[in-house]
BARO-243387 format. One record per residue (C-alpha): x, z, y; residue number from 1. Coordinates in nm, 4 decimals. Example, Ala and Ser with C-alpha at 12.3 -4.5 7.8 and 13.67 -1.06 7.14 Angstrom:
+----------+----------+----------+-----+
:     east :       up :    north :  nr :
+----------+----------+----------+-----+
:   1.2300 :   0.7800 :  -0.4500 :   1 :
:   1.3670 :   0.7140 :  -0.1060 :   2 :
+----------+----------+----------+-----+
! end
This chain:
+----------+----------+----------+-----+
:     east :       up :    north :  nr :
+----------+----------+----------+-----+
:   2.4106 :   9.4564 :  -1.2744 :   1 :
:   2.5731 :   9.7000 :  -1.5395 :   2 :
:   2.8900 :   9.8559 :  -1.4492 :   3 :
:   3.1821 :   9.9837 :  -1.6623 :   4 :
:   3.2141 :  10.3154 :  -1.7841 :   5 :
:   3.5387 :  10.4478 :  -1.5707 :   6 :
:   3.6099 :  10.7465 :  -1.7537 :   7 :
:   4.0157 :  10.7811 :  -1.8416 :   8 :
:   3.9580 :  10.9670 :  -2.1502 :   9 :
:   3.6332 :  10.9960 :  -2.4075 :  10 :
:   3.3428 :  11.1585 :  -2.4145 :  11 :
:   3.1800 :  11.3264 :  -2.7621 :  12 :
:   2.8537 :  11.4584 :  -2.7936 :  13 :
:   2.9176 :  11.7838 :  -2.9693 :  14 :
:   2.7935 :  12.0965 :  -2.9028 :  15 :
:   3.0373 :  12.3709 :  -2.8549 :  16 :
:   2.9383 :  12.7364 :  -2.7228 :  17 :
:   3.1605 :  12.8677 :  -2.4618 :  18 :
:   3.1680 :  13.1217 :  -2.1688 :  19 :
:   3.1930 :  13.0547 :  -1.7604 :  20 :
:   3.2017 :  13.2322 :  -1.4413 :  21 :
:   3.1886 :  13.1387 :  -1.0966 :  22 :
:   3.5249 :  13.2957 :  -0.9066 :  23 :
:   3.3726 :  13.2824 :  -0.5656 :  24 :
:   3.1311 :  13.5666 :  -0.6759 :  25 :
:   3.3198 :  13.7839 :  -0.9818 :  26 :
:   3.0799 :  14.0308 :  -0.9501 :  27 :
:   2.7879 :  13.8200 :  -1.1006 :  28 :
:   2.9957 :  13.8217 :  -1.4617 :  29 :
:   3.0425 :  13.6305 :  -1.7511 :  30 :
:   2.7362 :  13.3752 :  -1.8768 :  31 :
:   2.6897 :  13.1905 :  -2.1943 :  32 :
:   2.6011 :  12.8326 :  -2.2297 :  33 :
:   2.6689 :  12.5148 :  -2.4778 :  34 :
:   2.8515 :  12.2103 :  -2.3695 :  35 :
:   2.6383 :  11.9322 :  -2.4592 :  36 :
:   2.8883 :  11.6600 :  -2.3841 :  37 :
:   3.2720 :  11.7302 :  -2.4000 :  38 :
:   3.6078 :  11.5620 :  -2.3226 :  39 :
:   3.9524 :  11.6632 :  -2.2404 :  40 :
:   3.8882 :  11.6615 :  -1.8718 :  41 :
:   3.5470 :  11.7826 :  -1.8232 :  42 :
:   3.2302 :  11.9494 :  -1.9261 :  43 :
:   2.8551 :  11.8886 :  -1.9172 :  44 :
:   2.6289 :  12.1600 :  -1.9906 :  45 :
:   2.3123 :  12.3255 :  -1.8638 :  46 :
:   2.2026 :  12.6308 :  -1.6944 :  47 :
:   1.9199 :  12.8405 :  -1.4998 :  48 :
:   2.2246 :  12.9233 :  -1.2735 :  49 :
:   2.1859 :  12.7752 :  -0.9289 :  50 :
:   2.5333 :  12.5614 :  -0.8832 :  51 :
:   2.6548 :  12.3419 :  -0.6504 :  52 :
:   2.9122 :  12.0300 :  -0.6101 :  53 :
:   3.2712 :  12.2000 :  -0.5356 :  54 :
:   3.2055 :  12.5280 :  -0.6685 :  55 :
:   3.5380 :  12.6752 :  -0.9156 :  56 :
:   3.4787 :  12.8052 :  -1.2583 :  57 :
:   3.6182 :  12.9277 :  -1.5160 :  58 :
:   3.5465 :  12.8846 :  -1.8505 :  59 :
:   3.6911 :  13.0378 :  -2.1844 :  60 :
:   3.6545 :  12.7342 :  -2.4686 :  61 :
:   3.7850 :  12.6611 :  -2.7717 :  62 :
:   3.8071 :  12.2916 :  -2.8163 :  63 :
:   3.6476 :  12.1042 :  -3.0465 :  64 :
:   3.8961 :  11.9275 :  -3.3452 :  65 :
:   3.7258 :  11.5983 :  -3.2231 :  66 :
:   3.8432 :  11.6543 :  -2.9031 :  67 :
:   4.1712 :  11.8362 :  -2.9329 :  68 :
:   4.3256 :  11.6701 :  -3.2339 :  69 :
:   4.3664 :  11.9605 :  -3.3858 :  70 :
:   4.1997 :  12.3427 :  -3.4312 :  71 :
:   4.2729 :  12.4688 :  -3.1079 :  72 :
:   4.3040 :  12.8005 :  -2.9461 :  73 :
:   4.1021 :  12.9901 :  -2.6877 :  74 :
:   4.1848 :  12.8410 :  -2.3784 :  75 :
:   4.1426 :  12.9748 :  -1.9912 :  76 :
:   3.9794 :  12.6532 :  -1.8152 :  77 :
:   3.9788 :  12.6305 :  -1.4674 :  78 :
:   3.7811 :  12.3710 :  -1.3141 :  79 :
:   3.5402 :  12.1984 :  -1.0422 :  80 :
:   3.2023 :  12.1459 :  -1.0414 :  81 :
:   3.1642 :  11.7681 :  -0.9824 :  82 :
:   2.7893 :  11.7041 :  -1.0086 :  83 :
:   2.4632 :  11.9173 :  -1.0736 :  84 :
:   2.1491 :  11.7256 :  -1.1973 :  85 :
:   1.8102 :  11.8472 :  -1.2632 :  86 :
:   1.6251 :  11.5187 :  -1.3032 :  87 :
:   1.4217 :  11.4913 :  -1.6490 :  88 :
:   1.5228 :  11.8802 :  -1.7260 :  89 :
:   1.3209 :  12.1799 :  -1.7846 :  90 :
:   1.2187 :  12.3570 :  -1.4585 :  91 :
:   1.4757 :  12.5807 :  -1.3601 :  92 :
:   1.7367 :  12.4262 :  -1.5572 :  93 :
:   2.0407 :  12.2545 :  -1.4298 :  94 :
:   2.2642 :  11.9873 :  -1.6102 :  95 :
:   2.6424 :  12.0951 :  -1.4731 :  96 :
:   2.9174 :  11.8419 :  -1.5033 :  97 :
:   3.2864 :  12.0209 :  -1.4458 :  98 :
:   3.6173 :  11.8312 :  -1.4156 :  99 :
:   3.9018 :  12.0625 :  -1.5869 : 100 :
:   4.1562 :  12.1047 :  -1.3627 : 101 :
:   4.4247 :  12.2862 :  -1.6127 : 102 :
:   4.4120 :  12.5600 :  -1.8833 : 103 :
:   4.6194 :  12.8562 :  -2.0548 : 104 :
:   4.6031 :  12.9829 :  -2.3505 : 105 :
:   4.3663 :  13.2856 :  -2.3874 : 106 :
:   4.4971 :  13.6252 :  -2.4561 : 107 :
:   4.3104 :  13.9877 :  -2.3936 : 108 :
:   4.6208 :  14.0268 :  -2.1376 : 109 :
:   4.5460 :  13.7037 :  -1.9777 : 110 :
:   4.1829 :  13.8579 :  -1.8611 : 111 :
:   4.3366 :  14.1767 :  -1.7615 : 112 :
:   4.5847 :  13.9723 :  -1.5525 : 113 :
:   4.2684 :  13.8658 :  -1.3666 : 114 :
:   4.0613 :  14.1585 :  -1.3245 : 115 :
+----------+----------+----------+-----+
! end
């Protein structure tokens, strides 16, 4: 039996480059990846990071016109890691689903704030 899709808001299939980190270890830096699938409340992406279900990030994104309505700034996301998949992936990949839990706009001060 099929069941609904139950997401509140829609997904787009665009890829858009971005930048995350994991806060519970700072010291690991900054990596690059490409959200595959996109919507106002999450992210799906993959990575050779090992992740795992719970886990804060923060990513620095710049949502996509499709998404956002409009060109859209650099934005501070803060969010949770809601599933990791590696099924029909490359080996050592991961596919990352994060829920966005809020955002701020992105300034140089904003990372200094941080730091």
């Amino acid at each position: 039996m099929a069941t609904a899709e139950s997401r509140i808001t829609p997904r787009y299939k665009i890829e858009t480059p971005f930048t995350f980190r994991r806060i519970e270890v700072p010291s690991e830096g900054e990596r690059h990846a490409k959200a595959l699938d996109i919507s106002t409340r999450g992210v799906y992406f993959t990575t050779n990071l090992a992740m795992r279900v719970g886990e804060v990030v923060e990513l620095l994104l710049r949502m996509p016109r499709q998404v956002a309505g409009s060109n859209s700034p650099l934005r501070r996301f803060v969010g949770r890691v809601t599933h990791v998949d590696s099924n029909s992936l490359p080996q050592g990949q991961s596919g990352v689903g994060v829920h966005l839990l809020y955002w701020e706009r992105y300034t140089s001060t904003s990372a200094a704030a941080g730091d």
